[in-house]
C-alpha positions as CSV (number, residue, x, y, z in Angstrom):
1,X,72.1,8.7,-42.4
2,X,68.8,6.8,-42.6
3,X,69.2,6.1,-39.1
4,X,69.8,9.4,-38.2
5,X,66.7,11.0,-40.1
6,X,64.4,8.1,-37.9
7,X,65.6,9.0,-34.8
8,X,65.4,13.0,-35.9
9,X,61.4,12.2,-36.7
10,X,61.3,10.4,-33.5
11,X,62.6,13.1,-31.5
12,X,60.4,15.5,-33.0
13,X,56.9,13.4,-32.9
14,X,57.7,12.7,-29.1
15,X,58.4,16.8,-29.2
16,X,55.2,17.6,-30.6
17,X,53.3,15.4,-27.9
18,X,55.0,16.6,-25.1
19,X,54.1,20.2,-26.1
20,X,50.3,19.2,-27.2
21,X,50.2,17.5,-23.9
22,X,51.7,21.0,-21.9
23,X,49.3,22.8,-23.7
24,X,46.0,21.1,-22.7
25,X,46.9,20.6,-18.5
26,X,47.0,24.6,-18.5
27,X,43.9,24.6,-20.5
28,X,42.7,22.5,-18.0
29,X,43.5,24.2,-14.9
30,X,42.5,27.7,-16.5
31,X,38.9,26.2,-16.4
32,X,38.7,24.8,-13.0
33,X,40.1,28.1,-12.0
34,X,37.7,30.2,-13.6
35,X,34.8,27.6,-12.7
36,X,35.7,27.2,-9.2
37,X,33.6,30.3,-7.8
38,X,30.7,29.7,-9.9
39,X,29.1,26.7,-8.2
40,X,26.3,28.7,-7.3
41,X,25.2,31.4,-9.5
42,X,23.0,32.5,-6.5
43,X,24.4,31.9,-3.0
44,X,22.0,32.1,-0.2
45,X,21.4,35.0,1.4
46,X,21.7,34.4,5.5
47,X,19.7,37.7,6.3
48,X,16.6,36.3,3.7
49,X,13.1,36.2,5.8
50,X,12.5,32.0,6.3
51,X,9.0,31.0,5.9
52,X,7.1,29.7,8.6
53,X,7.4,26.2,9.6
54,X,4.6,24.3,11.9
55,X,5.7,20.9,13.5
56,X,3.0,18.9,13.0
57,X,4.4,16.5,15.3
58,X,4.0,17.9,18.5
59,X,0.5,17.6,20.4
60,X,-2.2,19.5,20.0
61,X,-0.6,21.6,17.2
62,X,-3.9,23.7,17.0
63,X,-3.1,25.2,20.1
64,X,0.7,26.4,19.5
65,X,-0.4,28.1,16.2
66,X,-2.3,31.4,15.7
67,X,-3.1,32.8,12.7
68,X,-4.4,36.0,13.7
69,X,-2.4,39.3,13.6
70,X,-1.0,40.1,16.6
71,X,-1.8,44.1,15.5
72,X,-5.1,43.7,15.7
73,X,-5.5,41.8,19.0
74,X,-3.7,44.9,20.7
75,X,-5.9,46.9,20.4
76,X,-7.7,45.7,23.2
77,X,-6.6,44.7,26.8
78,X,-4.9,41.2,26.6
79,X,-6.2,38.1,28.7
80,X,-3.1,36.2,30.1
81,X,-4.8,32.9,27.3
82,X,-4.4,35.2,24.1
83,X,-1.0,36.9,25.8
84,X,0.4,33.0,25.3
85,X,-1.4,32.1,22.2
86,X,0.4,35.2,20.4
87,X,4.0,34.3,21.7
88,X,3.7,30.8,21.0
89,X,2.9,31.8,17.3
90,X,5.2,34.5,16.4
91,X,8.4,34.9,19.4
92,X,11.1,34.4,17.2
93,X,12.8,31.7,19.6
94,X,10.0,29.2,19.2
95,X,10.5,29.7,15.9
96,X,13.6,28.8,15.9
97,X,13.7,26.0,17.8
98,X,11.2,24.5,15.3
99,X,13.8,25.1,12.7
100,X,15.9,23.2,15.0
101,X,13.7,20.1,14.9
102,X,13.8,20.4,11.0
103,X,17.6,19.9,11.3
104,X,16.9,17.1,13.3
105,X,14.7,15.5,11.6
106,X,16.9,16.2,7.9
107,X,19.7,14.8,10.5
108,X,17.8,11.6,10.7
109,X,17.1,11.5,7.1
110,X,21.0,11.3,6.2
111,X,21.8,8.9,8.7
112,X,19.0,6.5,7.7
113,X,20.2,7.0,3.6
114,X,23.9,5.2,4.6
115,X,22.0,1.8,4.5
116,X,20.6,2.2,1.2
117,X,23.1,1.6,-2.3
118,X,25.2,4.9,-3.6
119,X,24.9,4.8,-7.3
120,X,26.9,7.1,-9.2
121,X,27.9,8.5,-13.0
122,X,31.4,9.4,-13.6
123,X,33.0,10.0,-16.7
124,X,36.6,10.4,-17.5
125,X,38.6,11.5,-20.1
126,X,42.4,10.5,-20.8
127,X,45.1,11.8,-23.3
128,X,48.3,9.9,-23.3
129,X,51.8,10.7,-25.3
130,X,51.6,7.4,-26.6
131,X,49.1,4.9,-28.3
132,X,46.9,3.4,-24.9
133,X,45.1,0.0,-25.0
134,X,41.4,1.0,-24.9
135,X,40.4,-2.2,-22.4
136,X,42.8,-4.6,-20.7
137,X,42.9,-7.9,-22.8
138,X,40.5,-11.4,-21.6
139,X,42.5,-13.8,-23.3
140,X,46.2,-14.1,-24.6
141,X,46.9,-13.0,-27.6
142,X,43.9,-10.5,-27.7
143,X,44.0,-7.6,-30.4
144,X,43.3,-4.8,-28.7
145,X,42.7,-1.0,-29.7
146,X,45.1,1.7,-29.1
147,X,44.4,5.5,-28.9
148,X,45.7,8.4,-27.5
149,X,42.4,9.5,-26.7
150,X,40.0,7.4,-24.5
151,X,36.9,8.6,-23.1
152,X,35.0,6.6,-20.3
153,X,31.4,6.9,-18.2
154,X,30.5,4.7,-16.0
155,X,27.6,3.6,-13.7
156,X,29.0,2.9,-10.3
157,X,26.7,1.1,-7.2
158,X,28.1,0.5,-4.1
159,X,25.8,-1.1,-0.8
160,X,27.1,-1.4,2.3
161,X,26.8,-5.1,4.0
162,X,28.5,-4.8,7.1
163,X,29.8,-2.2,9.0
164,X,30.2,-3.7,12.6
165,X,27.1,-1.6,14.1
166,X,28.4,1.9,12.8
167,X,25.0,2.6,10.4
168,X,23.1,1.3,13.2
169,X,24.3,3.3,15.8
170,X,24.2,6.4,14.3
171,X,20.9,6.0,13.1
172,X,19.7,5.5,16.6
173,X,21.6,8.3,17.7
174,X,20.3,10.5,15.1
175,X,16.8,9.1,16.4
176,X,17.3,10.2,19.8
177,X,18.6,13.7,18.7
178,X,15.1,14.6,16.9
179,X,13.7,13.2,19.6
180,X,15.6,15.4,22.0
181,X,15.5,18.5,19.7
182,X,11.1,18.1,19.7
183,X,11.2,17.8,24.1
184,X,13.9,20.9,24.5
185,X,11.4,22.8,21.8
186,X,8.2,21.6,24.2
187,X,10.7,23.0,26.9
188,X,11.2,26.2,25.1
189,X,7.2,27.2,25.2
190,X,6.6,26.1,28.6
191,X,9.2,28.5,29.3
192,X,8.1,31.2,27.3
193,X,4.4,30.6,28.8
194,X,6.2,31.0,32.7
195,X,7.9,34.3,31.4
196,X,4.7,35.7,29.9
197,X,2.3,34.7,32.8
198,X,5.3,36.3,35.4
199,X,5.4,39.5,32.8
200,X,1.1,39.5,33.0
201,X,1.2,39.2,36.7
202,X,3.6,41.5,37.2
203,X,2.1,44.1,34.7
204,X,-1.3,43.9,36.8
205,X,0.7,44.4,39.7
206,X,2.3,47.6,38.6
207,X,-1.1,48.9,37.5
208,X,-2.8,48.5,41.1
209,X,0.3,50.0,42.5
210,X,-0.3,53.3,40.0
211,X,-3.9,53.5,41.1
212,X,-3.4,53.8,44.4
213,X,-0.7,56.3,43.5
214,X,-2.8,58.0,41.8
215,X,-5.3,58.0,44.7
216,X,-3.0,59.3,47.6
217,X,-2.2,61.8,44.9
218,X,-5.6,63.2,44.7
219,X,-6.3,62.8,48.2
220,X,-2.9,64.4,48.6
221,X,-4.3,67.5,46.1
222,X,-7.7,67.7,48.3
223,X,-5.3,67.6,51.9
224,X,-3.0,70.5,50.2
225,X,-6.6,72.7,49.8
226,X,-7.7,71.9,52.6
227,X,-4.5,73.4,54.7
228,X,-4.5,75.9,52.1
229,X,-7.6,77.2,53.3
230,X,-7.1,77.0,56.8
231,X,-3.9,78.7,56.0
232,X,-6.3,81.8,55.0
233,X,-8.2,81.4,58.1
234,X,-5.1,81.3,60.4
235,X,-6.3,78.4,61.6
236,X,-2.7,76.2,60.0
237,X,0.8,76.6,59.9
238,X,2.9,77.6,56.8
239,X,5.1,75.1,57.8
240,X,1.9,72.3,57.0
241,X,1.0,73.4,53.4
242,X,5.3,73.4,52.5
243,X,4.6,69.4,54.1
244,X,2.2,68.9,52.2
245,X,3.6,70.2,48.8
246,X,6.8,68.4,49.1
247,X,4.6,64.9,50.2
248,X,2.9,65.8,47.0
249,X,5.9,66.0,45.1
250,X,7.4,62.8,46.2
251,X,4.2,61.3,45.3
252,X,4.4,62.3,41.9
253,X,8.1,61.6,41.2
254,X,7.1,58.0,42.7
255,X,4.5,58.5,39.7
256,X,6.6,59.0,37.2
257,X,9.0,56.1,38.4
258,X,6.4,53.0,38.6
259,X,4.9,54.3,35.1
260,X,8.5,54.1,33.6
261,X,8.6,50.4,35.2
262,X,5.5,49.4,34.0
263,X,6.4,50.7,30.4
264,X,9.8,48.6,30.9
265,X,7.6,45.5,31.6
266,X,5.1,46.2,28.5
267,X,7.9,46.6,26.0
268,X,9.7,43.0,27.7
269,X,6.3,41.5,27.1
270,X,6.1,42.6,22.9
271,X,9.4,41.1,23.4
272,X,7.9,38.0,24.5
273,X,4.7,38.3,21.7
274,X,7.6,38.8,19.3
275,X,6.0,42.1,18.3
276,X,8.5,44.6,16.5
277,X,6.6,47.8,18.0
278,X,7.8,48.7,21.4
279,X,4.2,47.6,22.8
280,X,3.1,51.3,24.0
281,X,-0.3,50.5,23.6
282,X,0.1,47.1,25.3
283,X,-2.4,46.4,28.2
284,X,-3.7,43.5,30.2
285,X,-6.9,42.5,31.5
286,X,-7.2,39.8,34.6
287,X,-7.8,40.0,38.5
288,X,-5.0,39.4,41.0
289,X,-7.0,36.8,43.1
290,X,-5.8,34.8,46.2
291,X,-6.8,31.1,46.9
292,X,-5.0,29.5,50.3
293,X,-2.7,27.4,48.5
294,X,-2.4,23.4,49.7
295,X,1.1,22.6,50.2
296,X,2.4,19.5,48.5
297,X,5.6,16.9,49.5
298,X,8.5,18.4,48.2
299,X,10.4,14.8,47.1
300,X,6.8,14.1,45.6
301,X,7.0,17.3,43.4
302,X,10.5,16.3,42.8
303,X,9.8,13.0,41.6
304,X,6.6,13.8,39.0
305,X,9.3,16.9,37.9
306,X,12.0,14.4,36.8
307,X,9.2,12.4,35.1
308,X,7.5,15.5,32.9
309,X,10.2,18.0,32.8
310,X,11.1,18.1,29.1
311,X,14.7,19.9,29.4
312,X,15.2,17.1,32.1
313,X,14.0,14.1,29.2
314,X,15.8,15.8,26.2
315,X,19.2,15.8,28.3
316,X,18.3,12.2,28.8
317,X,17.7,11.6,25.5
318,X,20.6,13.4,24.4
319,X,22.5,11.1,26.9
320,X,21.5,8.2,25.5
321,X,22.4,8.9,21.9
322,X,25.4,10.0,23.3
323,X,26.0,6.6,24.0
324,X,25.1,4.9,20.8
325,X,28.0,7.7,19.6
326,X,30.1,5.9,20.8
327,X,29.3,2.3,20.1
328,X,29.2,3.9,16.1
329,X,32.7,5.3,16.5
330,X,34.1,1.7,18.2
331,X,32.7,0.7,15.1
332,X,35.5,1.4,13.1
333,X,37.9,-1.2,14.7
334,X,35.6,-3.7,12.5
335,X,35.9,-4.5,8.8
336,X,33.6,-2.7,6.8
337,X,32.1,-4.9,3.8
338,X,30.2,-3.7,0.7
339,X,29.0,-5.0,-2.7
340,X,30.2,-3.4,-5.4
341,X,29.6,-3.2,-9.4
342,X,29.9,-1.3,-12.1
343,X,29.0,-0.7,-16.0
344,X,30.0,1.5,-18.2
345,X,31.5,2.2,-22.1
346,X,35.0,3.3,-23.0
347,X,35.5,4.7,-26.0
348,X,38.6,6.4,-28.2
349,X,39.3,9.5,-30.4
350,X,38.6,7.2,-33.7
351,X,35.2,6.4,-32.4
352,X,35.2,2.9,-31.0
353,X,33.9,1.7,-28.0
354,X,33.3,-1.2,-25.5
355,X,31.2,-2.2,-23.0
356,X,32.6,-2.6,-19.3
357,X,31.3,-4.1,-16.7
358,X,32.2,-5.5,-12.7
359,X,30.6,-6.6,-9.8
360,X,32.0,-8.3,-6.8
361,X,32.7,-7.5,-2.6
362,X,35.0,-5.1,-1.4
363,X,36.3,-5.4,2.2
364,X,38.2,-2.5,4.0
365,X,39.6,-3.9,7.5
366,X,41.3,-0.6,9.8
367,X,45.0,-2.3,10.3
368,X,47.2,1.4,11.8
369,X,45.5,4.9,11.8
370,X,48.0,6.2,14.1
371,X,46.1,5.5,16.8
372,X,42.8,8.1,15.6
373,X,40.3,5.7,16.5
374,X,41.0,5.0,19.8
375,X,41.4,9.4,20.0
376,X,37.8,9.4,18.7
377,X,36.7,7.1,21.2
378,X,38.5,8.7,24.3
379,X,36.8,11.6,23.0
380,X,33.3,10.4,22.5
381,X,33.7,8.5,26.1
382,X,34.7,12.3,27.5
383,X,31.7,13.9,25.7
384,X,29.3,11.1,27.4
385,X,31.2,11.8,30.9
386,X,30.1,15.1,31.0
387,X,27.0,14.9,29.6
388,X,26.0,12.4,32.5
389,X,27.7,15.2,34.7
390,X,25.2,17.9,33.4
391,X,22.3,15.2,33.3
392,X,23.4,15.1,37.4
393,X,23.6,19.1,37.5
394,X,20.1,19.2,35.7
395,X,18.1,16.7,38.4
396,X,19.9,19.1,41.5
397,X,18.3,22.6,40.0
398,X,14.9,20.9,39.3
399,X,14.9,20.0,43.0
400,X,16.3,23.5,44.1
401,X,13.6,25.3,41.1
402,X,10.8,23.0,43.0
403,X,11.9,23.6,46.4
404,X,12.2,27.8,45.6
405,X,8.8,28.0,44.3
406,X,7.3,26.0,47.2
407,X,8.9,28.4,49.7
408,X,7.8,31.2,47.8
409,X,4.5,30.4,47.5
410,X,4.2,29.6,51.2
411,X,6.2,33.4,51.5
412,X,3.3,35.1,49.3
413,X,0.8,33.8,50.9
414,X,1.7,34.8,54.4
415,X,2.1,38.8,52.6
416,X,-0.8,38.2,52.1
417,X,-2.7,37.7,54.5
418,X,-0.5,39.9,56.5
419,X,-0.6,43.3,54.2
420,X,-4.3,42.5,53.9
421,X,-5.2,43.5,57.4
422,X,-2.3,46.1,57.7
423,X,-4.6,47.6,54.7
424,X,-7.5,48.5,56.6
425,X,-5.8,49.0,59.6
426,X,-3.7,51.7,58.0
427,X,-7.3,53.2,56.6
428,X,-8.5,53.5,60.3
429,X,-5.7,54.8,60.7
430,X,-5.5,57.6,58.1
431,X,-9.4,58.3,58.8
432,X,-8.5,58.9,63.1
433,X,-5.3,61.5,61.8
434,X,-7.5,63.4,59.5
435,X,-10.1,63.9,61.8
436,X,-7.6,64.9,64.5
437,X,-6.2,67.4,62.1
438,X,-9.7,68.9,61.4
439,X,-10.1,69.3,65.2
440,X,-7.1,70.6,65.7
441,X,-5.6,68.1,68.1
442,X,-3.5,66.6,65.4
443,X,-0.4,67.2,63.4
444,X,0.4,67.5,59.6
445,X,3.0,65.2,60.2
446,X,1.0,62.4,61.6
447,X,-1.3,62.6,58.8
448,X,1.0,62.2,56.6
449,X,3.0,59.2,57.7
450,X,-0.7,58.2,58.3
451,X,-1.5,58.3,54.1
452,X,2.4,57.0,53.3
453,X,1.7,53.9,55.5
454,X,-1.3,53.3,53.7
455,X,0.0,53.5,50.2
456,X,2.8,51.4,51.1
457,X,0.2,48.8,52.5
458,X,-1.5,48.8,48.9
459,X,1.3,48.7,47.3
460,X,3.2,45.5,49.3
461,X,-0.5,43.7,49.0
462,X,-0.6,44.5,44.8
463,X,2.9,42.8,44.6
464,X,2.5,40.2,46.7
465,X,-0.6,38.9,45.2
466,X,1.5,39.1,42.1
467,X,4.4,37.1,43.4
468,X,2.1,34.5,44.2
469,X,0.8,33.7,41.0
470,X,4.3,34.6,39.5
471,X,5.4,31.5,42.3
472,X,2.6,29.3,41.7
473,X,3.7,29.5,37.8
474,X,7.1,28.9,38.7
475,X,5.6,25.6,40.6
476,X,3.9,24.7,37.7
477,X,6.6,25.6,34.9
478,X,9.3,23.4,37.5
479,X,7.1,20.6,37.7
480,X,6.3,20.2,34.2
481,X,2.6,20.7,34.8
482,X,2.3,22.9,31.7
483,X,3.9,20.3,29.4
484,X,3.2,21.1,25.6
């Protein structure tokens, strides 16, 4: 009976453990559900305004930032050197691609922190159904203390020793990343300075093209008088003032297209200032001038091109740490070896406590992974492949940008020099027909494929002067001659 009643007790401590214990691991995981979502009381927003960021490391900083307010410089015609100083301080890809250094650079920070010591806290706390020594025994025949409760924190410091080149390797990679993300950002404003400068010339283009549009049109305006009045005197056709008006009309319509071009190209360039208005009030102020341009080598140009390009030496860069990705992940065939220690108190539900404490080496040698290194270096090897493939692809359209603005150039300036002359020849020309029409020995018809001639001289002149600076900008933004 006595035996009975023991095992009875027994049964029903060992009852009421099991059920204490059931009762606290849903206690538990009731509060790592309900904490779960409430890491961050405030997430970050990805729409939030980021400040500004100036990388100090680039040359001549001074230059790429401007303080002023972009507002207030447009109120006045735009010289092509404050058109680039705006969009190098506010176009929202620069910008960016500073914020892409910043990565970079945070990118370099992390890899360079794997060679210094982890050190951690971690506390821990344990409830068992049945009485647990508090620390393991140091010599036989020990007393130790029990508890069904033990609570631990501990002080842990690990530093890693050796790690067959992986640390080093990826810290050089990281190295030549920054390094890469700082020459594709010099990349970015050299091409943002090409697009501007092509917008500029191109904008001052448009605007001779509308002058002399607006010239024919009021020589047009006078013409149509004139045969208007000789209309009352008898001494003209019907059939001539009906010319005339629709040559007037055409004129105009042509009017209102190149204006609408020209208001295309002023909003693309508040684009390029990253200016939110749609850059109405936008104008430019500079001469389309012509200097006989002195044709250079083309495997010269080539050659100093591959040497200053920076999209050229960031995908070299890149190339490079592509390569020291890989030696980091061949890495992990070797053992990795790390000093380890630890300190820490353990202590129980009745309030005693012990200090622990370890230090020693810890070695972890790669023995089967199922074959995932050797994937991730197949893999890394494939990513260098290509990216000495696109290094390849790079050098052949630097040669082909180099050899395109060379033949352009040499294009523009033959224009030219041809629509020059055909300028003042078409003049004569339109002066001979409108005196011949006075005199009544010419037709309305000559005179006016005398004035369309001429307007289509001033016009081919007014954009081939532009595409000759736009060319000679192209030779310079190919070349790397701009280099920031």
């Amino acid at each position: 009976m006595i035996e009975q009643t023991m095992n009875g007790k027994k049964r029903m401590m060992y009852s009421d453990r099991v059920c204490r214990l059931m009762c606290f691991i849903p206690a538990v995981m009731i509060m790592a559900i309900l904490t779960s979502g409430c890491v961050l009381l405030h997430p970050t927003d990805p729409y939030a305004t980021a400040s500004r960021l100036n990388v100090t490391s680039m040359d001549n900083p001074a230059d790429l930032q401007d303080e002023r307010t972009p507002q207030a410089d447009l109120q006045a015609p735009l010289t092509l050197a404050e058109a680039i100083r705006i969009a190098l301080a506010n176009n929202p890809e620069i910008n960016a691609a500073q914020w892409d250094v910043a990565a970079a650079g945070s990118r370099l920070d992390a890899a360079r922190a794997g060679r210094y010591p982890i050190l951690s806290a971690e506390g821990r706390y344990q409830h068992s159904l049945d009485d647990q020594r508090m620390i393991a025994a140091r010599y036989d025949g020990e007393p130790g203390i029990f508890d069904q409760d033990i609570y631990r924190g501990d002080l842990i410091l690990r530093l890693p020793l050796f790690t067959g080149g992986r640390l080093t390797n990826e810290i050089r990679a990281a190295e030549l990343l920054s390094q890469s993300e700082e020459k594709r950002l010099s990349y970015t404003r050299e091409e943002l300075v090409f697009n501007v400068s092509s917008t500029f010339y191109a904008m001052l283009s448009q605007e001779e093209v509308i002058r002399s549009l607006e010239f024919s049109i009021n020589a047009m305006q006078e013409h149509r008088k004139q045969v208007s009045d000789l209309l009352a005197l008898q001494k003209a056709a019907r059939v001539d003032l009906l010319r005339s008006e629709v040559r007037l009309a055409d004129l105009r319509q042509s009017m209102v297209r190149e204006r609408n071009v020209l208001a295309i190209e002023k909003r693309y360039l508040a684009n390029l200032l990253g200016i939110e208005d749609n850059g109405d009030q936008l104008s430019v102020n500079g001469l389309l001038t012509f200097e006989e341009p002195v044709m250079e080598n083309t495997g010269d140009l080539v050659a100093v091109a591959l040497k200053r390009r920076n999209d050229y030496l960031a995908a070299q860069t890149r190339l490079e740490a592509q390569a020291r990705r890989v030696d980091a992940v061949r890495a992990g065939h070797w053992p990795a070896v790390s000093a380890l220690g630890s300190y820490g108190v353990t202590a129980t539900g009745s309030s005693e406590r012990e200090d622990v404490g370890t230090i020693g080496l810890g070695v972890s040698m790669p023995l089967f992974e199922g074959g995932r290194i050797e994937a991730q270096i197949r893999q890394e090897r494939a990513v260098l492949a290509a990216s000495q493939e696109r290094l390849r692809k790079l050098a052949l359209q630097i040669r082909r940008e180099v050899e395109t603005a060379l033949l352009d150039i040499q294009s523009g300036s033959e224009r030219i020099q041809a629509t020059r002359q055909s300028i003042e020849q078409a003049k004569e020309s339109l002066r001979i027909e409108r005196m011949k029409y006075d005199l009544g020995s010419g037709s309305i018809t000559d005179v006016l494929d005398a004035q369309s001639a001429l307007l289509q001289s001033e016009t081919n002149y007014a954009r081939a002067l532009a595409d000759f600076h736009i060319a000679n900008a192209r030779l310079a933004f190919a070349t790397g001659e701009n280099s920031l």
